[in-house]
C-alpha positions as CSV (number, residue, x, y, z in Angstrom):
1,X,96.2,78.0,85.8
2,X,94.2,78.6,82.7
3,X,90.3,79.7,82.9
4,X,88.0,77.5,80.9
5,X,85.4,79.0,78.6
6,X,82.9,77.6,80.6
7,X,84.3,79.9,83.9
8,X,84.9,83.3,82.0
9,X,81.2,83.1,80.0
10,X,79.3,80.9,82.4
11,X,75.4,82.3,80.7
12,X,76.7,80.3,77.5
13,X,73.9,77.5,77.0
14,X,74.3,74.5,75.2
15,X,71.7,73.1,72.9
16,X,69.7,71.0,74.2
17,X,69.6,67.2,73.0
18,X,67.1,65.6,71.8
19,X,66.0,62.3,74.2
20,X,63.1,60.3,74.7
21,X,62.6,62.5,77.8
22,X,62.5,65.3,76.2
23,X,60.1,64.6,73.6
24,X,58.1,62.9,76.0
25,X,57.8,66.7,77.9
26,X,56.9,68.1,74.7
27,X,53.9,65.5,74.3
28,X,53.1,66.0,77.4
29,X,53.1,70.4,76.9
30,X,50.8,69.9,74.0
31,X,48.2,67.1,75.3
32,X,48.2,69.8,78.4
33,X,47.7,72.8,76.0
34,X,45.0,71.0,73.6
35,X,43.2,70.3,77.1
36,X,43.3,73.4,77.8
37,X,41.5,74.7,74.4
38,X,38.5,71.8,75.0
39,X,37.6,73.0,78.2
40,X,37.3,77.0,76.3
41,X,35.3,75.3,73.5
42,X,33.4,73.7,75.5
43,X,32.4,76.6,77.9
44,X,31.9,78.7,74.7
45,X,29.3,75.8,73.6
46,X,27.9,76.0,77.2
47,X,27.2,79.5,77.4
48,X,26.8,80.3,73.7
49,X,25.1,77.1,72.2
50,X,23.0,76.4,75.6
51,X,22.2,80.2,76.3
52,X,19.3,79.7,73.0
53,X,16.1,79.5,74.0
54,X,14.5,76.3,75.1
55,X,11.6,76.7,72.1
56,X,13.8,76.7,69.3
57,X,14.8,73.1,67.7
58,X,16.6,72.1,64.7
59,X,15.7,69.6,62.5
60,X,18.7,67.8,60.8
61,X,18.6,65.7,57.5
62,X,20.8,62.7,57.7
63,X,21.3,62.0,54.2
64,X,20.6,62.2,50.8
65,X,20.4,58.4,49.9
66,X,17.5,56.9,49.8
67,X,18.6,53.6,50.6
68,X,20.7,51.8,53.6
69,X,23.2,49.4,53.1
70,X,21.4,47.1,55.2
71,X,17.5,45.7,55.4
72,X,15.6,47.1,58.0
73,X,15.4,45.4,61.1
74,X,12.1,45.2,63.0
75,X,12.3,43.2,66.1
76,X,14.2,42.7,68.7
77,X,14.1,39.1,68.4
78,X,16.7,39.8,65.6
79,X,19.2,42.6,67.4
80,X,19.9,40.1,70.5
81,X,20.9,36.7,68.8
82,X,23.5,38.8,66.6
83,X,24.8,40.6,69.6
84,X,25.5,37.2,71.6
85,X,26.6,35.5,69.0
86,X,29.0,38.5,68.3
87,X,29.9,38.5,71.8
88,X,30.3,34.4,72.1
89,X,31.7,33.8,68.5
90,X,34.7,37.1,68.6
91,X,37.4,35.4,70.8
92,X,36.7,31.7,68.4
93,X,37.2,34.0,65.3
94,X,40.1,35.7,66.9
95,X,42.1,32.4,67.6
96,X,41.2,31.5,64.8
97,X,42.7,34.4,62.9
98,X,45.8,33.9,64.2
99,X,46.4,30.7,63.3
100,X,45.9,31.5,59.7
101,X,47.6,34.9,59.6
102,X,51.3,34.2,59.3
103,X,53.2,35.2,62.6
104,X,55.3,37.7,60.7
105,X,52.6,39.9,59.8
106,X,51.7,42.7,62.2
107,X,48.4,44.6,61.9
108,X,49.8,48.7,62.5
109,X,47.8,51.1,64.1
110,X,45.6,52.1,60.8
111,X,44.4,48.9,60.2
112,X,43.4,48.1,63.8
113,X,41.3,51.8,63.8
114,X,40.2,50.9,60.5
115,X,39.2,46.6,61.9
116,X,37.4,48.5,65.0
117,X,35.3,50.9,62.8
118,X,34.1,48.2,60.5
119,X,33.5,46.2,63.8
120,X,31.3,48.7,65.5
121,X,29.3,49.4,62.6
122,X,28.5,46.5,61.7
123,X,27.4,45.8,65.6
124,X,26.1,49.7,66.2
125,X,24.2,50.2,63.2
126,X,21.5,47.4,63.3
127,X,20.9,48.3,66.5
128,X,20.2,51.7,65.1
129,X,18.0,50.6,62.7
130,X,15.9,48.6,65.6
131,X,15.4,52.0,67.5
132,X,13.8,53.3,64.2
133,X,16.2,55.6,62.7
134,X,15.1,54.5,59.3
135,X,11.4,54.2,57.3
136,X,11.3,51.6,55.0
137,X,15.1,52.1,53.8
138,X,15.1,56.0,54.1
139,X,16.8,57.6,56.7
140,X,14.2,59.6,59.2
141,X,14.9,63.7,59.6
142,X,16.2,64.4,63.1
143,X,14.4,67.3,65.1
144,X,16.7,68.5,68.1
145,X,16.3,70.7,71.0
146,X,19.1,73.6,70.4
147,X,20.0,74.7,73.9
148,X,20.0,70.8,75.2
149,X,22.3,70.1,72.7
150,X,24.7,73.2,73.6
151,X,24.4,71.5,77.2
152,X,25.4,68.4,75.6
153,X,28.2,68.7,73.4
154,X,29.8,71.9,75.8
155,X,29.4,69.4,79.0
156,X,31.1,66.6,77.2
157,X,33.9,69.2,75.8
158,X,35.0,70.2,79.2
159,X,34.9,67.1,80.7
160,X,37.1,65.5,77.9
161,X,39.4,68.6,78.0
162,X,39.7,68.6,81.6
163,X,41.1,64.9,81.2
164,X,43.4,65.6,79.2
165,X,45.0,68.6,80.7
166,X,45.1,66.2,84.1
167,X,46.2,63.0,82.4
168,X,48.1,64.4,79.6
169,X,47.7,61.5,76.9
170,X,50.2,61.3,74.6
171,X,48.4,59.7,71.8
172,X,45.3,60.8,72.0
173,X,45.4,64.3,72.4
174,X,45.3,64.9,68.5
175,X,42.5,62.7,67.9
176,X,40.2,64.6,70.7
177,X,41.5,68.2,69.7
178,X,39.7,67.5,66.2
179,X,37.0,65.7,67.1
180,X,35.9,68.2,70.0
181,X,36.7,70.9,67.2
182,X,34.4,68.9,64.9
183,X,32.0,69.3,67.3
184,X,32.1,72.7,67.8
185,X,31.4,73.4,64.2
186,X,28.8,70.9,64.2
187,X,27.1,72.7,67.2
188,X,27.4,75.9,65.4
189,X,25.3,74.5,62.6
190,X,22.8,73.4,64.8
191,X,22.6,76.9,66.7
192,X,22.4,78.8,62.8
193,X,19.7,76.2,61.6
194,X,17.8,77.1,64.9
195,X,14.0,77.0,64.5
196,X,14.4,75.2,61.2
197,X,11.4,73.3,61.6
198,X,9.3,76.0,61.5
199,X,11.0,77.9,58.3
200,X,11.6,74.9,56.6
201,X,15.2,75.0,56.1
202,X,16.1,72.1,57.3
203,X,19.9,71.1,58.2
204,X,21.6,69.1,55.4
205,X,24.5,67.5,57.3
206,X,25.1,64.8,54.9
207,X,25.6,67.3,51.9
208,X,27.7,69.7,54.1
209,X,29.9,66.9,55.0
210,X,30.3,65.8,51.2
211,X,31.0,69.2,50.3
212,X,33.5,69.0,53.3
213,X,35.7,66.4,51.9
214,X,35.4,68.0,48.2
215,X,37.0,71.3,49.7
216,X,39.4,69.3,51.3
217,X,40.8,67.4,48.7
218,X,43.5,70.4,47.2
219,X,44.4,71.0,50.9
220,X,44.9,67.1,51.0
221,X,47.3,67.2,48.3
222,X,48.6,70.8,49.2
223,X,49.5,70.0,52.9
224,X,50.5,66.2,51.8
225,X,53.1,68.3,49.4
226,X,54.5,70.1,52.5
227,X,55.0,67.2,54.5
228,X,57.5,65.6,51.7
229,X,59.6,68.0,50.9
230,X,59.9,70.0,55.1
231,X,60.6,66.0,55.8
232,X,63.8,66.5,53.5
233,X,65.0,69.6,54.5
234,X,63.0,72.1,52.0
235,X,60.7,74.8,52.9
236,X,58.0,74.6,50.1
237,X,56.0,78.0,50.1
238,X,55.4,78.0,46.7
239,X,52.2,75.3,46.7
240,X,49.9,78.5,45.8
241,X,51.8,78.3,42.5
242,X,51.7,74.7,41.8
243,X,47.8,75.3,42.8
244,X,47.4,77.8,39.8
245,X,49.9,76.0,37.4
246,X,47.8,72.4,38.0
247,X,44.4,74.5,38.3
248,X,44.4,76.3,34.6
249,X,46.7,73.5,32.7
250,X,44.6,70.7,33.4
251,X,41.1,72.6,32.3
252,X,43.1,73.8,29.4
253,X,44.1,70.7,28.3
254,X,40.6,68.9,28.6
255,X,38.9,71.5,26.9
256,X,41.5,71.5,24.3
257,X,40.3,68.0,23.4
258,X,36.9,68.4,24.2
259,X,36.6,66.2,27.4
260,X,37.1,63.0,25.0
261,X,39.1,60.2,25.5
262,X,41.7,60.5,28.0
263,X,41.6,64.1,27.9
264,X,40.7,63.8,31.8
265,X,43.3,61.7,32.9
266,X,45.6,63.5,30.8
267,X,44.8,66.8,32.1
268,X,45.6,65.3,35.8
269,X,48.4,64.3,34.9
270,X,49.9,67.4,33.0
271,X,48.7,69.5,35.8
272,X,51.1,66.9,38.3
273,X,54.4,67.1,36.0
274,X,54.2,71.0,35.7
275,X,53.9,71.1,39.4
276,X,56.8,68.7,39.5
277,X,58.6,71.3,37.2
278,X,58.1,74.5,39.7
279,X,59.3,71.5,42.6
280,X,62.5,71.1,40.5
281,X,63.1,74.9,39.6
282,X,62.5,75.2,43.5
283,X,65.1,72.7,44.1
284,X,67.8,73.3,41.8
285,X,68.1,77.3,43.4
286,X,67.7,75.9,47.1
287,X,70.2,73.1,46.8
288,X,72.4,73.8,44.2
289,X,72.7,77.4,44.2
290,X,71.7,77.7,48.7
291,X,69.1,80.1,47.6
292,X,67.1,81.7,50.2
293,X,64.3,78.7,50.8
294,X,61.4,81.5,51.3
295,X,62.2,84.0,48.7
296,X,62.5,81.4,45.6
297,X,59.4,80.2,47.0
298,X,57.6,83.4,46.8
299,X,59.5,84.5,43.7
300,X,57.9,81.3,42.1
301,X,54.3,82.1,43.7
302,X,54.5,85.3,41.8
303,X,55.9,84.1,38.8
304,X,52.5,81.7,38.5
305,X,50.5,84.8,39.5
306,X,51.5,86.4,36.4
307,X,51.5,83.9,34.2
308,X,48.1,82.4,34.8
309,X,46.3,86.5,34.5
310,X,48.3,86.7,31.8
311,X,47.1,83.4,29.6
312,X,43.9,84.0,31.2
313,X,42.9,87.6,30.0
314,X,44.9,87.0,26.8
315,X,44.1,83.5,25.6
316,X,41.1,82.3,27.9
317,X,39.2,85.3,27.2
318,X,39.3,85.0,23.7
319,X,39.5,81.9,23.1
320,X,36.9,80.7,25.9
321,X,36.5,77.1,24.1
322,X,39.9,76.6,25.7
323,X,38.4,77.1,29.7
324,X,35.6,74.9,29.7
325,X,33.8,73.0,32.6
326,X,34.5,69.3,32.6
327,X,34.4,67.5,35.4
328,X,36.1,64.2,36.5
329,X,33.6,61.2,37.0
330,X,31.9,60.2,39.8
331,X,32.2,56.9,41.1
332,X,30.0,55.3,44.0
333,X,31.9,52.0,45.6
334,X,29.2,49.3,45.7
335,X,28.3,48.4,49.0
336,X,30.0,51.2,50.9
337,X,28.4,54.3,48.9
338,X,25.3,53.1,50.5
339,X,25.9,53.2,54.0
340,X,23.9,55.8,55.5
341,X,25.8,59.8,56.3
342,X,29.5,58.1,55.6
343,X,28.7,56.6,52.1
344,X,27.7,59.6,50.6
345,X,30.5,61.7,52.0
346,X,33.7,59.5,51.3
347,X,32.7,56.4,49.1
348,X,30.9,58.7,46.1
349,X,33.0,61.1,45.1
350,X,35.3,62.1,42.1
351,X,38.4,60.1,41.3
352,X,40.7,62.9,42.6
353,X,39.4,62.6,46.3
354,X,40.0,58.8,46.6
355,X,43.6,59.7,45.5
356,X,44.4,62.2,48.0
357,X,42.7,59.4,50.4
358,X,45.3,56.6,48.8
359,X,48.3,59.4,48.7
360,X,48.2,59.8,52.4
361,X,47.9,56.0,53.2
362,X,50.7,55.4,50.6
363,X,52.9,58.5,51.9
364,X,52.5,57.4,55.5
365,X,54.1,53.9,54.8
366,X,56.9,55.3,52.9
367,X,57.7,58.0,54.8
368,X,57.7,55.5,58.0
369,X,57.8,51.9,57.2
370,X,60.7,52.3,54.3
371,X,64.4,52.6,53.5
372,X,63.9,55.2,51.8
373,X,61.3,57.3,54.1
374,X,64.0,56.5,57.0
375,X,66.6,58.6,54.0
376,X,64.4,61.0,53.5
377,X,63.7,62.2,57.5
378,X,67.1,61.5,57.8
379,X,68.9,64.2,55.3
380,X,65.9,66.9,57.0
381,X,67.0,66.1,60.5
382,X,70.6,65.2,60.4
383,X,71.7,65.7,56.8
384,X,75.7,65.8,57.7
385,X,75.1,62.5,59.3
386,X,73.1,61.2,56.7
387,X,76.2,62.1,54.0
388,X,78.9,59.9,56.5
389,X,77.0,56.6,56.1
390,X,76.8,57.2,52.4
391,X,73.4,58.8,52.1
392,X,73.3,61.5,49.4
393,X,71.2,64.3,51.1
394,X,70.9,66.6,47.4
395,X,69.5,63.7,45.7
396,X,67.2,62.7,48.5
397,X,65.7,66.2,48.5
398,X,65.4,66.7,44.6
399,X,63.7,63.6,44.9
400,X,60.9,64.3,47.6
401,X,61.3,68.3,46.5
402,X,59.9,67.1,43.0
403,X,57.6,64.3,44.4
404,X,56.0,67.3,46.3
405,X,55.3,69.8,43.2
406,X,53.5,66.5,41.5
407,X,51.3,66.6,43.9
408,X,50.7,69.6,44.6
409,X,50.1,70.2,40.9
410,X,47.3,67.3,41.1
411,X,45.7,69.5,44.0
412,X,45.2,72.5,41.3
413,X,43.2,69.7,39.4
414,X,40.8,69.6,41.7
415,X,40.3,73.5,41.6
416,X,38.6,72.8,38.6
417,X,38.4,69.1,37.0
418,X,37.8,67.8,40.2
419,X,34.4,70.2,41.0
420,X,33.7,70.6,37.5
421,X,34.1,74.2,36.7
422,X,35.9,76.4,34.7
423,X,39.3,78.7,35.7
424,X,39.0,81.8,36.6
425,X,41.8,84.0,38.0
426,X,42.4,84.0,41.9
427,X,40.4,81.3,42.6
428,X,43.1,79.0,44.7
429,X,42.1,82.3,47.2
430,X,45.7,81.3,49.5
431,X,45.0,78.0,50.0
432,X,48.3,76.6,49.4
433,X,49.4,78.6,52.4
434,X,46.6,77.2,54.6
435,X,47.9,73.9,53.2
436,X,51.1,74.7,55.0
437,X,49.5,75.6,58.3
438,X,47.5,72.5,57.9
439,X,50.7,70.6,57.7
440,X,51.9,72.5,60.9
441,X,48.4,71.3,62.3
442,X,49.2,67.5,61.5
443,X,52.8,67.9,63.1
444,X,54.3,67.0,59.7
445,X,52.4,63.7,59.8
446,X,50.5,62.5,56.3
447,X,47.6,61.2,58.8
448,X,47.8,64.6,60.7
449,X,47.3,66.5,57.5
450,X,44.7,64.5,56.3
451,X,42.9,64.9,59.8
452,X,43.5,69.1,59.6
453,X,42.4,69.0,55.7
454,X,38.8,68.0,56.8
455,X,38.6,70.4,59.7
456,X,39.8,73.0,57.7
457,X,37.8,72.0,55.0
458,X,34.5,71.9,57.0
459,X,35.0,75.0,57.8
460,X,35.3,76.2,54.4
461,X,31.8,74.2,53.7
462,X,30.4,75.8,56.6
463,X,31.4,79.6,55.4
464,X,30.2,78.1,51.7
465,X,26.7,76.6,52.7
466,X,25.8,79.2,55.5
467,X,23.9,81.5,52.7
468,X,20.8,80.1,52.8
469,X,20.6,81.1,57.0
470,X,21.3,84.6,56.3
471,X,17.8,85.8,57.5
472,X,18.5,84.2,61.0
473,X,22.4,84.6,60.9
474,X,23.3,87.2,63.9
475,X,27.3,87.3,63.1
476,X,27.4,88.6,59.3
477,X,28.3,86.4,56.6
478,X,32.2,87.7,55.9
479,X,33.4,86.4,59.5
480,X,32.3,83.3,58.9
481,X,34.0,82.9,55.5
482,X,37.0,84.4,57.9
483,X,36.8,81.1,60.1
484,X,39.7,79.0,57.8
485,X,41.8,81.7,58.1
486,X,41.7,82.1,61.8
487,X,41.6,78.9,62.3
488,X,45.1,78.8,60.3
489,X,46.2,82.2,62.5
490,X,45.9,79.9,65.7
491,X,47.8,76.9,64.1
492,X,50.8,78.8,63.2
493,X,50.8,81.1,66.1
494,X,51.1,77.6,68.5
495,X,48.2,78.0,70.0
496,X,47.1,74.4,69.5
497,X,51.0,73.7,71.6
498,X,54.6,73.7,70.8
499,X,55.1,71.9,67.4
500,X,58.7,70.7,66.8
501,X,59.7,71.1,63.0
502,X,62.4,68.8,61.3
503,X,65.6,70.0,62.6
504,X,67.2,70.7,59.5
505,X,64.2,72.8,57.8
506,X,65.4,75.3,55.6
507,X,68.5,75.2,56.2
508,X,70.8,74.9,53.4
509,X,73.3,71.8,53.3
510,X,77.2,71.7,52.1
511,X,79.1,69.1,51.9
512,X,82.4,72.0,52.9
């Protein structure tokens, strides 16, 4: 009688396949272990926020616009008729919506978050003008007890952590890690701008959140970069490159022609096709040559490195008419620019940042609502499958490989076109590897990356705008400039839970 394999080695384990149960345990592991982290950051904000004295108060500038987006509002006898006719006239307008909407047409996720934020402000924020929180069209400064709000912010933390580590949402663990890290920053602030409204340095959250979504904008593009090409199958570790190629090409091209013209547009999009180039060098030694995924990416990291000290110590140095500061214009959306704290911080700012805003939107619909996204996750998760029904897996990944250098090369841009200053050597300072943590962060997920971008890139504000409380600044200035980076540490290490990657990352494919 023979012995089965199964009898003679009986510790051999089998793979485990992926199921619906399966990945609902996983969901369930990480909505536990992002619980787990509120309720810590939120007995940190107890103990550390609420341990200030009871005295000290911070007072908080709510914007920089002088103007609200709607008139003033002083009686009540205004605020109650438009709730109850809200109230009354929302189911009418509802049945009536979907009379005239055609039955075919389904309203996804982003657009119902995006119908209920419009929604509430327009209800919450005459209300808030009612209370008082403007004077004659200017917002009012905000004076705040420090330690109450420590209480606050740590109280509602744990509670909101605790739920989640019981319930274990699914869907909304995500959503509550960020905001209750958000909040942790944002308590931070108001413990360093303690006493503020004695000293006079008052806390400028509107400019700090501007500043915010600047800094995020190359790890937008970076991390968005990431997501296209690990979806396919390709490890992309050379984004720092693509940063410093797209950073110095598109000054150097717009000083070249003096910032006339199209010498803008044209320096965006130079600085997208040569990081387009480094995707397709990247490609052609992964795919067609099964290169070692890491190394060419590092290879062409260092390749950029020496290139850009060398044109900038040879050329740029001399010829310093050729690194200029020109910066991309500014343009304010009527309307929504003035809404009070959010118009400022996403609806005026530089062309650059509403098209990392678009790319996600855009990326997340073809990644997930298209043939061709349903290709592309296909050849990095089963690419030998992919092949049998007639998919070609090499082309799929040239083409998401090079779609990912394009636009990573557009983040360089914003290195320097984008804020409007010059290049000087080493100033992408890593980021394109925090760009791939951030991807990590956002689960491979374009709406994932573009949440992580702005909590990374508040943080990076934060480290940036933290100067001016140096006097009053009890950790020294270097850890806080430290804070992206360990923030990225904890990402990769899984402490935010167990990520699952494409299945097929990194791994070369044959058709033998």
């Amino acid at each position: 009688m023979s012995v089965t394999a199964q009898t003679v080695h009986p510790e051999v384990v089998h793979p485990e396949i992926v199921t619906l149960e399966n990945l609902r345990r996983v969901t369930r592991k990480r909505a536990f272990g992002y619980g787990v982290t509120l309720v810590l950051l939120g007995l940190l904000e107890v103990l550390w926020f609420g341990g200030a004295s009871s005295a000290l108060k911070t007072t908080i500038v709510l914007g920089y616009n002088s103007s609200t987006a709607m008139p003033s509002i002083a009686s009540p006898v205004r605020v109650v008729p438009l709730l109850v006719g809200l109230i009354l006239l929302a189911p009418v307008v509802s049945r009536a919506a979907r009379q005239i909407v055609p039955r075919r047409i389904k309203f996804t996720k982003g657009v119902r978050s995006f119908l209920v934020i419009v929604g509430g402000y327009l209800i919450i924020w005459p209300v808030a003008l009612w209370l008082g929180v403007n004077s004659d069209g200017a917002l009012r400064t905000l004076t705040i007890p420090v330690s109450t709000t420590g209480y606050v912010i740590g109280v509602l933390t744990i509670v909101v952590g605790g739920l989640l580590a019981w319930r274990r949402f699914d869907r909304g663990a995500s959503p509550l890690l960020y905001v209750g890290l958000m909040f942790f920053l944002l308590g931070f602030l108001v413990w360093v701008a303690r006493g503020s409204n004695v000293s006079g340095l008052h806390l400028q959250l509107t400019g700090i959140l501007a500043a915010a979504v600047a800094a995020a904008t190359f790890l937008i593009f970076g991390s968005l970069s990431g997501t296209l090409c690990e979806r396919s199958g390709v490890v992309n570790i050379a984004i720092e490159g693509q940063f410093m190629i797209g950073a110095m090409s598109s000054v150097m091209v717009v000083s070249a022609m003096n910032g006339a013209g199209i010498s803008l547009l044209l320096g965006v999009v130079v600085a997208g096709v040569l990081g387009a180039l480094l995707g397709w060098v990247l490609a052609v030694m992964s795919l067609r040559y099964q290169a070692n995924q890491i190394i060419v990416g590092i290879v062409i990291v260092a390749f950029c490195t020496a290139v850009t000290q060398f044109i900038m110590f040879q050329v740029l140095d001399t010829h310093q008419n050729l690194n200029g500061a020109f910066r991309l214009p500014v343009w304010s959306i009527p309307f929504l620019s003035r809404i009070p704290i959010v118009g400022p911080v996403v609806f005026d700012q530089n062309v650059l940042v509403y098209v990392a805003i678009l790319g996600v939107i855009i990326a997340n619909i073809a990644l997930f609502r298209t043939r061709w996204g349903l290709r592309v996750r296909s050849v990095g998760e089963k690419p030998i499958a992919s092949e049998t029904v007639g998919v070609s897996v090499k082309r799929m990944r040239y083409g998401a490989v090079i779609l990912g250098g394009f636009v990573a090369g557009l983040g360089g841009a914003a290195f320097t076109i984008g804020a409007g200053t010059n290049f000087t050597f080493g100033m992408t300072n890593g980021y394109g590897y925090i760009a791939l943590a951030i991807m990590i962060f956002g689960r491979w997920r374009p709406y994932g990356a573009l949440m992580a971008s702005l909590l990374f890139g508040f943080a990076i504000a934060l480290s940036a705008n933290l100067n001016i409380y140096l006097s009053q600044l009890v950790i020294p200035q270097q850890f806080i400039s430290m804070l992206p980076y360990i923030i990225t540490i904890a990402a990769v290490a899984g402490l935010v839970g167990r990520i699952r990657p494409p299945a097929a990352d990194g791994i070369p494919f044959s058709r033998e």
